[in-house]
LOPA-533271 format. One record per residue (C-alpha): x, y, z; residue in one letter; residue number from 0. Coordinates in steps of 0.1 Angstrom, whole numbers, m for minus. Layout:
<east=X | north=Y | up=Z | res=A | n=NUM>
...
***
This chain:
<east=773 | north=1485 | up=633 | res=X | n=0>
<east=809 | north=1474 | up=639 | res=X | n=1>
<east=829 | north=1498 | up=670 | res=X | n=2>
<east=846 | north=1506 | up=641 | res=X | n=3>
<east=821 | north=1524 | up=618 | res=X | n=4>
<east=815 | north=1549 | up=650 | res=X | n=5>
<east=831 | north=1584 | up=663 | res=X | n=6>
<east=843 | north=1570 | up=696 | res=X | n=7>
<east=842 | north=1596 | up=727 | res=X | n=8>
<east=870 | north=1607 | up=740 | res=X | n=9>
<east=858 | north=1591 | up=774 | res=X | n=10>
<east=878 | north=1602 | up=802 | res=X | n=11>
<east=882 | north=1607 | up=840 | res=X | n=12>
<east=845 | north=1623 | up=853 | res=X | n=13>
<east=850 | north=1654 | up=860 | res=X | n=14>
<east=836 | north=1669 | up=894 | res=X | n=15>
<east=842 | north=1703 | up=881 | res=X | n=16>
<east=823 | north=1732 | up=900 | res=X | n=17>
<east=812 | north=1748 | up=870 | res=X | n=18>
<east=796 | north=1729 | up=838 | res=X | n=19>
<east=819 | north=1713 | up=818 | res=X | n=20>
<east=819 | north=1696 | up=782 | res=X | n=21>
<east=839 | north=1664 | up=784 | res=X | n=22>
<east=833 | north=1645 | up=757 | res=X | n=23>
<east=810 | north=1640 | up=726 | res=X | n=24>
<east=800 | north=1606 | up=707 | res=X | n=25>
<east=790 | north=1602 | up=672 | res=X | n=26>
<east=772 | north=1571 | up=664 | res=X | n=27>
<east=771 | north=1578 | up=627 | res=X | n=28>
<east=791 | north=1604 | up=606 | res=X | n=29>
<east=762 | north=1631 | up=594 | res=X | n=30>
<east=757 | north=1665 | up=595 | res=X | n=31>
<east=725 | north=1684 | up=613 | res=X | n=32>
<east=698 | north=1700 | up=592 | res=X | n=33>
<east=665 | north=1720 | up=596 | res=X | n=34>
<east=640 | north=1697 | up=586 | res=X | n=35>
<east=609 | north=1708 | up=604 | res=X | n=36>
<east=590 | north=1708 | up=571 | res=X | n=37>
<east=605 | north=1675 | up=558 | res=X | n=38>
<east=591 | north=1643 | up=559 | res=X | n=39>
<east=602 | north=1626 | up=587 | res=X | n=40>
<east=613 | north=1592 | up=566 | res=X | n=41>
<east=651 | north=1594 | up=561 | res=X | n=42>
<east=667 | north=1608 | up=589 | res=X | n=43>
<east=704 | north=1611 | up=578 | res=X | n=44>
<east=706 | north=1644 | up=583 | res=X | n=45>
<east=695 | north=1647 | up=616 | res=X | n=46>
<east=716 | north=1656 | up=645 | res=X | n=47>
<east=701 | north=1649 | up=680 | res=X | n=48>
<east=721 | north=1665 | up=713 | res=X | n=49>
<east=717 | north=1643 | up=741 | res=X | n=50>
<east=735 | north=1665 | up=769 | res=X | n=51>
<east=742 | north=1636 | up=796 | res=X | n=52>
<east=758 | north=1647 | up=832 | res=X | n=53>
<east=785 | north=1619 | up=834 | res=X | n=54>
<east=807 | north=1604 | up=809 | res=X | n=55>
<east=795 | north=1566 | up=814 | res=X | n=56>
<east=766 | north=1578 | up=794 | res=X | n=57>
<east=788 | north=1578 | up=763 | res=X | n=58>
<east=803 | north=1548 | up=767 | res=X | n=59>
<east=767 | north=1530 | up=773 | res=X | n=60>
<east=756 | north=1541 | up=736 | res=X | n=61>
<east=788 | north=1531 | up=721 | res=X | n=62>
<east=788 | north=1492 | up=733 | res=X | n=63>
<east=750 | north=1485 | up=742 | res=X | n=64>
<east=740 | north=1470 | up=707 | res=X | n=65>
<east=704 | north=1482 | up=711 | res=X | n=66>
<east=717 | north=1512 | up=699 | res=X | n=67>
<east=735 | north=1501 | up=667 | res=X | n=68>
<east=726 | north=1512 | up=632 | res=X | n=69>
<east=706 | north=1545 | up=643 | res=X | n=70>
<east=700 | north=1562 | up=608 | res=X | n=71>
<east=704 | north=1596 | up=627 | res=X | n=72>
<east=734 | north=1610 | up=644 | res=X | n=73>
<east=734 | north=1612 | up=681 | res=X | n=74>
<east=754 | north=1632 | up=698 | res=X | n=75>
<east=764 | north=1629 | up=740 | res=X | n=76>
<east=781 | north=1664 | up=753 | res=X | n=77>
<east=785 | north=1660 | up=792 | res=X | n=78>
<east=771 | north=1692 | up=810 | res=X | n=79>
<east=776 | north=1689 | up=846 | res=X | n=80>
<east=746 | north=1704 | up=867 | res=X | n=81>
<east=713 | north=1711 | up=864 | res=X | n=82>
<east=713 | north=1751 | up=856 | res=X | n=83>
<east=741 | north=1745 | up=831 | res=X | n=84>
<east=721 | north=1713 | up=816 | res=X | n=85>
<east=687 | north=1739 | up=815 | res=X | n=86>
<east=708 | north=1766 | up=793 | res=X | n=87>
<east=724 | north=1744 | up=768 | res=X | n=88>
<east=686 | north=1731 | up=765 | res=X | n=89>
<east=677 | north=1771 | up=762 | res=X | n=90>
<east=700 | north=1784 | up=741 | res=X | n=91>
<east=696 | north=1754 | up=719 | res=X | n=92>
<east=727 | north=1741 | up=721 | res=X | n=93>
<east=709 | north=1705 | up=733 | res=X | n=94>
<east=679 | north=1691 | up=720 | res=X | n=95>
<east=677 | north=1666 | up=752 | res=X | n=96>
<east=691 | north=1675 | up=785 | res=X | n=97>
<east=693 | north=1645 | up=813 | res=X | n=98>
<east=683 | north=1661 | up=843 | res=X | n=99>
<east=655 | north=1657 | up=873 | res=X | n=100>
<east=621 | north=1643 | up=861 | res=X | n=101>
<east=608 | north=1678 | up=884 | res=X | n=102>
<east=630 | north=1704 | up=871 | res=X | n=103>
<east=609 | north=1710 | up=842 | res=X | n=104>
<east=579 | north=1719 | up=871 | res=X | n=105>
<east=602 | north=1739 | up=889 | res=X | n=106>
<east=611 | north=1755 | up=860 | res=X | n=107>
<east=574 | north=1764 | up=855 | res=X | n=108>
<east=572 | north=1773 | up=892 | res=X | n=109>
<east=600 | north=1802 | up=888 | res=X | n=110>
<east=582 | north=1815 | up=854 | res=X | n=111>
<east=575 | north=1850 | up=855 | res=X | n=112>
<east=541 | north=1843 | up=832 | res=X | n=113>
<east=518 | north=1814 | up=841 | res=X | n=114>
<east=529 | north=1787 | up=813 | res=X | n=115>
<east=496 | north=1767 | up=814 | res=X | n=116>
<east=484 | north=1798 | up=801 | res=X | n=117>
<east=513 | north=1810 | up=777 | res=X | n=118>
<east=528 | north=1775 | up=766 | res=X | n=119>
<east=554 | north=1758 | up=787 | res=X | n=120>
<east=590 | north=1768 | up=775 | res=X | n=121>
<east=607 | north=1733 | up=784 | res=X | n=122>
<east=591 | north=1699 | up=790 | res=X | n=123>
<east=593 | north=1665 | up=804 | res=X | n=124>
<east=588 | north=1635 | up=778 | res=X | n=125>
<east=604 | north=1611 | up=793 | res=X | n=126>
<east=620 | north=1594 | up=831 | res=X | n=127>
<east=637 | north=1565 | up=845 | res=X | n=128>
<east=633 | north=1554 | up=883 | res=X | n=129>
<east=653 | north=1529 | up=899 | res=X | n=130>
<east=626 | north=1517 | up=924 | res=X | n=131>
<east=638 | north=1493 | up=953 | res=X | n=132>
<east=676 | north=1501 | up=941 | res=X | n=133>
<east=699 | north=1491 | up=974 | res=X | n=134>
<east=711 | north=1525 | up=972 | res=X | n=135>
<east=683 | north=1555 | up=966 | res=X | n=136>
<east=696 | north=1583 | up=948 | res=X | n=137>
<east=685 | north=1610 | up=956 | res=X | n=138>
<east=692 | north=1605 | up=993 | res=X | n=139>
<east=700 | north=1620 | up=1023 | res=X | n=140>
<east=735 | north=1616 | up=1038 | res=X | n=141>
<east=744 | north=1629 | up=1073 | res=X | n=142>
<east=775 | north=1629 | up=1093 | res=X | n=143>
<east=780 | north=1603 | up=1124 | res=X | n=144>
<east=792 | north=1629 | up=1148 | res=X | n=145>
<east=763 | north=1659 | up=1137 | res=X | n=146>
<east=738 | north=1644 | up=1161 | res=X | n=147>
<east=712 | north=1642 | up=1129 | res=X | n=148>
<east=689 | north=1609 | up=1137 | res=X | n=149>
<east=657 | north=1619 | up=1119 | res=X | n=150>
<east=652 | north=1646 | up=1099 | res=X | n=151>
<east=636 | north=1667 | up=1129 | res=X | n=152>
<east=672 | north=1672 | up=1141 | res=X | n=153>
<east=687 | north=1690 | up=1110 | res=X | n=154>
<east=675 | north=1724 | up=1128 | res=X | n=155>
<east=709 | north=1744 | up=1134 | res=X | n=156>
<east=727 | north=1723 | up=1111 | res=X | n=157>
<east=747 | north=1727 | up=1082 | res=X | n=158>
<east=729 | north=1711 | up=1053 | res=X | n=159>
<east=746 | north=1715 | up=1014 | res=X | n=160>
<east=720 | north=1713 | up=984 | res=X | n=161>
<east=720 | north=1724 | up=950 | res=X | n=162>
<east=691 | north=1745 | up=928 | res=X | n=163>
<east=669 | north=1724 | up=907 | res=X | n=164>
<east=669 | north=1684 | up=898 | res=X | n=165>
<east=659 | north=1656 | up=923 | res=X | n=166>
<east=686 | north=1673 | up=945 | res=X | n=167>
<east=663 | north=1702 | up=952 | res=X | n=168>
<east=637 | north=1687 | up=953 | res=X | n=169>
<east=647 | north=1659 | up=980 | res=X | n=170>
<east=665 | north=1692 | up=996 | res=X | n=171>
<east=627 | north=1714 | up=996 | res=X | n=172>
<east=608 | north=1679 | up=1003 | res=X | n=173>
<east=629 | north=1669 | up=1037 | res=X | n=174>
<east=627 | north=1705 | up=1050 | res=X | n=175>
<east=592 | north=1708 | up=1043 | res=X | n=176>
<east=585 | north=1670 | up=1060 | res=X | n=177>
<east=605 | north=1682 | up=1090 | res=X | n=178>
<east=585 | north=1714 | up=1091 | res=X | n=179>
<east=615 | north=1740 | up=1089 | res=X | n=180>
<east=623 | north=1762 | up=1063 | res=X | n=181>
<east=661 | north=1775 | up=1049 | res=X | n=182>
<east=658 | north=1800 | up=1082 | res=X | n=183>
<east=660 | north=1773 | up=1102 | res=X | n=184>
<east=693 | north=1754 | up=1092 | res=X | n=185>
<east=722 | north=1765 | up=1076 | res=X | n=186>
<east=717 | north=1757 | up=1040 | res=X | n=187>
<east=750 | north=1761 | up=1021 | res=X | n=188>
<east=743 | north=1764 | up=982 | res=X | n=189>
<east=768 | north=1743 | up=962 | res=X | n=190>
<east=770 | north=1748 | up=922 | res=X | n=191>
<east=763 | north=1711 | up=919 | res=X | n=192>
<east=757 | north=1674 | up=935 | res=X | n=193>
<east=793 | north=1668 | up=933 | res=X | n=194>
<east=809 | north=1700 | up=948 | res=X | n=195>
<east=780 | north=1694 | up=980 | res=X | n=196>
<east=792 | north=1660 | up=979 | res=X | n=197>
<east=829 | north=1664 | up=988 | res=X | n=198>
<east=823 | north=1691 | up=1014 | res=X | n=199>
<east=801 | north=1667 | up=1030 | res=X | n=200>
<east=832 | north=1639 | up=1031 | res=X | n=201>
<east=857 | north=1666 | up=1038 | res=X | n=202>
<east=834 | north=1674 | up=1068 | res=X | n=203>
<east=827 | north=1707 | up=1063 | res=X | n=204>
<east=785 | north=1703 | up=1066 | res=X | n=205>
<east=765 | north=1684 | up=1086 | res=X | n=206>
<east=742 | north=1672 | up=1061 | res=X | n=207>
<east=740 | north=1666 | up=1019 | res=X | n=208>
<east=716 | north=1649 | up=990 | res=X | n=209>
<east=735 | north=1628 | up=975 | res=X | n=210>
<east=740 | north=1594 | up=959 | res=X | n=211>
<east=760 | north=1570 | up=979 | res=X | n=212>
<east=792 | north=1561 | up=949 | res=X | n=213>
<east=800 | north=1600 | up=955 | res=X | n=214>
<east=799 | north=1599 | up=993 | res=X | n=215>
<east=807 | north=1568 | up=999 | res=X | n=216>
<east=843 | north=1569 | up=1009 | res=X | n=217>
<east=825 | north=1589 | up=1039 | res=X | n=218>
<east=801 | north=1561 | up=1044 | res=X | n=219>
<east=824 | north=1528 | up=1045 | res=X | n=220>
<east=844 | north=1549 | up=1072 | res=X | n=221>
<east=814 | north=1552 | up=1093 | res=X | n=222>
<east=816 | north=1588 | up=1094 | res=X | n=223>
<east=781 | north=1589 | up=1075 | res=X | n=224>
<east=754 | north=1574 | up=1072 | res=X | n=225>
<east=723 | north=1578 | up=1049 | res=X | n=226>
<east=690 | north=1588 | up=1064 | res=X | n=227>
<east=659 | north=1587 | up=1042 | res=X | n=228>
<east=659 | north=1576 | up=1005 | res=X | n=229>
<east=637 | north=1592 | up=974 | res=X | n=230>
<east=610 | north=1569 | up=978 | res=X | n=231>
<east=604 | north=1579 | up=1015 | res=X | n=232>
<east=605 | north=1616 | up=1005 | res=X | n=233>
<east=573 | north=1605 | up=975 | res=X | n=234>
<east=604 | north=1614 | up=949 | res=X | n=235>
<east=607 | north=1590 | up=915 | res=X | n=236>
<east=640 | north=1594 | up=916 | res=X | n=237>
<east=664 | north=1581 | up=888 | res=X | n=238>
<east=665 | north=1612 | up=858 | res=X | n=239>
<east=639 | north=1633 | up=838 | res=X | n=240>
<east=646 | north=1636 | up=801 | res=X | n=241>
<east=638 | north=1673 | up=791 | res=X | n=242>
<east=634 | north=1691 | up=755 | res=X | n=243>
<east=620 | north=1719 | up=742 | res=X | n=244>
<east=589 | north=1722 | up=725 | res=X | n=245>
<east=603 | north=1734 | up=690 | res=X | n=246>
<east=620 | north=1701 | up=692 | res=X | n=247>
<east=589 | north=1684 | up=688 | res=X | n=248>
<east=574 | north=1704 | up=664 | res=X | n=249>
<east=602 | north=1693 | up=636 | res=X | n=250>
<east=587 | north=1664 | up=625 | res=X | n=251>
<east=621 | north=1642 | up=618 | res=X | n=252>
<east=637 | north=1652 | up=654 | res=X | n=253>
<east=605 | north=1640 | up=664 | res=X | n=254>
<east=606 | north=1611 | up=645 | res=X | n=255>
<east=642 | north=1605 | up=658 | res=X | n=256>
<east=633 | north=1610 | up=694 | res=X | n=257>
<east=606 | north=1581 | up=691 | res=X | n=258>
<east=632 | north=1555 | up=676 | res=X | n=259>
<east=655 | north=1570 | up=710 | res=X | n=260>
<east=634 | north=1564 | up=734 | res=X | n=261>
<east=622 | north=1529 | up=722 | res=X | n=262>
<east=656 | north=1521 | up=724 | res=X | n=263>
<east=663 | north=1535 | up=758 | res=X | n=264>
<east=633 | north=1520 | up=769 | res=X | n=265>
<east=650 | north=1486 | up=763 | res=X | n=266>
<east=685 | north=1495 | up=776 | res=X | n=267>
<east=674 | north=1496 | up=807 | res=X | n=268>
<east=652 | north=1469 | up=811 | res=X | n=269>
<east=671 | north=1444 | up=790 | res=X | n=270>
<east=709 | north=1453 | up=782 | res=X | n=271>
<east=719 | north=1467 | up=811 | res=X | n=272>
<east=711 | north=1443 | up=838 | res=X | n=273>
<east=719 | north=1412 | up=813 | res=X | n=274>
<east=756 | north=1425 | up=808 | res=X | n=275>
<east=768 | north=1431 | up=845 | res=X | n=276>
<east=806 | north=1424 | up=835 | res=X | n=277>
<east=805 | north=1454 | up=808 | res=X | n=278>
<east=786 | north=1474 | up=827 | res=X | n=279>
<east=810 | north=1475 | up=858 | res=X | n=280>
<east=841 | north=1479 | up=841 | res=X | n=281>
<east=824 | north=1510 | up=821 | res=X | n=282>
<east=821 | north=1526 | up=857 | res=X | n=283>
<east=857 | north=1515 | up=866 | res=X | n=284>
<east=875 | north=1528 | up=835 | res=X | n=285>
<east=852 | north=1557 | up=828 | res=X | n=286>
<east=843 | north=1573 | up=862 | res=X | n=287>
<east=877 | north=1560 | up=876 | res=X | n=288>
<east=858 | north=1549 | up=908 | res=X | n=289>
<east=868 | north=1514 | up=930 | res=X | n=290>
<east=853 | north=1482 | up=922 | res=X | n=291>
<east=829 | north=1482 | up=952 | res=X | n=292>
<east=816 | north=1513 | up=939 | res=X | n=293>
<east=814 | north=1503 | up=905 | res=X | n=294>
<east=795 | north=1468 | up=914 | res=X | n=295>
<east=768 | north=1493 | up=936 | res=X | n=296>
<east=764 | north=1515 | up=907 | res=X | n=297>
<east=752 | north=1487 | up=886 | res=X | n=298>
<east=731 | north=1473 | up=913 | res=X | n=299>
<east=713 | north=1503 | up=916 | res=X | n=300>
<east=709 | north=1507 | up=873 | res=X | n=301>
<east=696 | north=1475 | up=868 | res=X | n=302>
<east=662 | north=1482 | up=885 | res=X | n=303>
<east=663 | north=1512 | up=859 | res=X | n=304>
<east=628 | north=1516 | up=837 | res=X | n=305>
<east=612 | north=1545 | up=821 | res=X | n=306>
<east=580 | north=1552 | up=830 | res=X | n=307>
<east=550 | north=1573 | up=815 | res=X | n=308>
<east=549 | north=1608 | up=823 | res=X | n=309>
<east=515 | north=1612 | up=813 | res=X | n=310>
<east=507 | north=1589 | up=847 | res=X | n=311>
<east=485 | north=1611 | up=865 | res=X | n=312>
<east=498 | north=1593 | up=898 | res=X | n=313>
<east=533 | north=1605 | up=886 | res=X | n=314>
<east=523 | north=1641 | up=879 | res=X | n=315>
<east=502 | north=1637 | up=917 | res=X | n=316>
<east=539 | north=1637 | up=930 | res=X | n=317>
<east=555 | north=1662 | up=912 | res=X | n=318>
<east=525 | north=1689 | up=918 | res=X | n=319>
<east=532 | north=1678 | up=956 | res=X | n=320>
<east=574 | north=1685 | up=955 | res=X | n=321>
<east=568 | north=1716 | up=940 | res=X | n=322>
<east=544 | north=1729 | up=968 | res=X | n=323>
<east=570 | north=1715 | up=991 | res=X | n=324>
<east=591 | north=1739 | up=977 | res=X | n=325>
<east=571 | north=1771 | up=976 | res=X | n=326>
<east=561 | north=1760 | up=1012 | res=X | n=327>
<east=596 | north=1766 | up=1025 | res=X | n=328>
<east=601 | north=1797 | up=999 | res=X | n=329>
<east=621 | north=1774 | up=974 | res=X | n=330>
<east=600 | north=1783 | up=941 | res=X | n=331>
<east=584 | north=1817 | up=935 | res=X | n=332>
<east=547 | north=1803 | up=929 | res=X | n=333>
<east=524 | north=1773 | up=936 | res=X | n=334>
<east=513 | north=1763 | up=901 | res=X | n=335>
<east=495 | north=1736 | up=886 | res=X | n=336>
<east=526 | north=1724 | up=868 | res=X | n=337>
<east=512 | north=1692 | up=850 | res=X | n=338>
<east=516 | north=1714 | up=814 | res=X | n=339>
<east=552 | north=1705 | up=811 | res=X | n=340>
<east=545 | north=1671 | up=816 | res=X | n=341>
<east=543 | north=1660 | up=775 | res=X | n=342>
<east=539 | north=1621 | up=771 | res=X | n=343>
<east=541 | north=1624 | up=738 | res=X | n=344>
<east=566 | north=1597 | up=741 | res=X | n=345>
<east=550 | north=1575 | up=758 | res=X | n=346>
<east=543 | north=1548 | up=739 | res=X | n=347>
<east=576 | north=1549 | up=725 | res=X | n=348>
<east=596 | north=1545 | up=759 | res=X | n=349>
<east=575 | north=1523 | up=776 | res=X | n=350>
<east=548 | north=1501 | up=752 | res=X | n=351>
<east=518 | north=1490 | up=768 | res=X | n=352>
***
């Protein structure tokens, strides 16, 4: 499919707004959305999937990465900033697929009023990327120069910004619960998302932040930060959880359409992406408006991108573990068994044995 025969986004500047914010949508084919839960799942021209992404590059990705050409579907990108607004477009159905962290889902479950391994989860997991052995972890923890923070046991008494649910929290709950404090013993300043902690912690105004380095990094050239412990030292995958709802997968053609997805995405990241490091990079530049040197470590952190399976009971070992992490330091109202909203029933789609 020519650039041509597409809807393009209107892709611009990345908004850091505090709140959610729709910035752009991209049609890859013209067709409308239907309910087609009783249909045959064979011709899928009248399906619309919502892929709510959290930063405009996303958009951009689908429209030039050729592994994504001719879908007979219509895929939508909206781009919801945040996890709690990503988790109630996903609710009120205004998503299908919301690109969030691979443990909000378990947090999610965590919170629940009723026990969802006994009533049926309300949104699950099928799908995660990692970027293991990236040169810059994400999520990770940034600390300012001057705060006297040189392990994690010295962020008692300090200012320390995080954000509710995603990898954010959960790097947040994991690095309290490692240090053995709780919110009682730091100041813990709640920001509505990664990006609003993010420039308090360059502006000065905390001590400490989880963040990735591109949005902090202006703070981290200067030498005014530096970055403490990354994901994989805190036992978190890292990289982004793909999230749905189970009605979505009980319509057999959104279904159908979410296995072609995620056998593409599956390849995106292990094959286009690091294969087209020119394209990729000047994406970043022109879409995220961010410096060249930013831009070049943002692709050298995507290509070591891959899905994994979220069926991997080594994987789910990890996520049971953040999530009593975070009822340990009050963060989540129970300590479940959360490996119910884990649903691989994509799999074998995103990453073929």
């Amino acid at each position: 499919m020519s650039s041509s025969d597409r809807t393009r986004s209107n892709v611009g500047r990345f908004l850091t707004a505090l709140t959610a914010t729709v910035l752009s949508t991209s049609l890859l084919t013209s067709c409308s959305s239907s309910d087609s839960s009783n249909d045959t799942p064979d011709d899928l021209s009248g399906i619309t999937l919502t892929f709510a992404v959290q930063s405009a590059e996303y958009a951009a990705f689908f429209e030039q990465a050729d592994v994504f050409d001719d879908l007979p579907y219509t895929l939508e990108t909206p781009v919801i900033v945040g996890p709690s607004p990503q988790l109630a477009a996903l609710r009120s159905k205004a998503s299908d697929v919301a690109l969030i962290g691979d443990n909000t889902a378990a947090f999610e479950a965590a919170n629940a009023d009723e026990d969802w391994a006994e009533t049926g989860p309300e949104v699950v997991t099928i799908g995660g990327a990692s970027f293991t052995g990236s040169p810059y972890p994400v999520p990770a923890l940034f600390v300012r120069t001057d705060s006297g923070i040189n392990s994690i046991d010295d962020l008692r008494g300090k200012s320390f910004a995080y954000t509710q649910g995603g990898n954010s929290y959960a790097a947040y709950a994991k690095t309290l619960a490692d240090a053995g404090l709780t919110p009682d013993d730091i100041n813990p300043v709640l920001m509505p998302d990664t990006m609003a902690g993010a420039a308090a912690f360059v502006a000065g105004e905390v001590d400490a932040v989880i963040a990735a380095y591109w949005v902090v990094s202006q703070a981290v050239d200067s030498g005014e930060a530096k970055q403490l412990v990354g994901n994989e030292e805190l036992g978190i995958p890292g990289g982004a959880g793909f999230l749905t709802r189970p009605d979505v997968l009980r319509d057999n053609k959104r279904l159908t359409a979410l296995q072609d997805l995620f056998s593409r995405l599956g390849k995106f990241y292990s094959d286009w992406y690091p294969r087209h490091e020119a394209e990729v990079v000047k994406i970043y530049q022109d879409v995220l408006k961010v410096s060249p040197e930013v831009a070049q470590a943002n692709f050298d952190n995507g290509k070591h991108g891959r899905l994994y399976r979220v069926g991997n009971p080594e994987f789910i070992a990890k996520e049971q573990a953040l999530v009593d992490a975070a009822y340990s330091i009050g963060g989540v109202k129970h300590n479940r068994d959360i490996s119910v909203v884990f649903n691989p029933i994509l799999d074998e789609f995103s990453v073929p044995e």
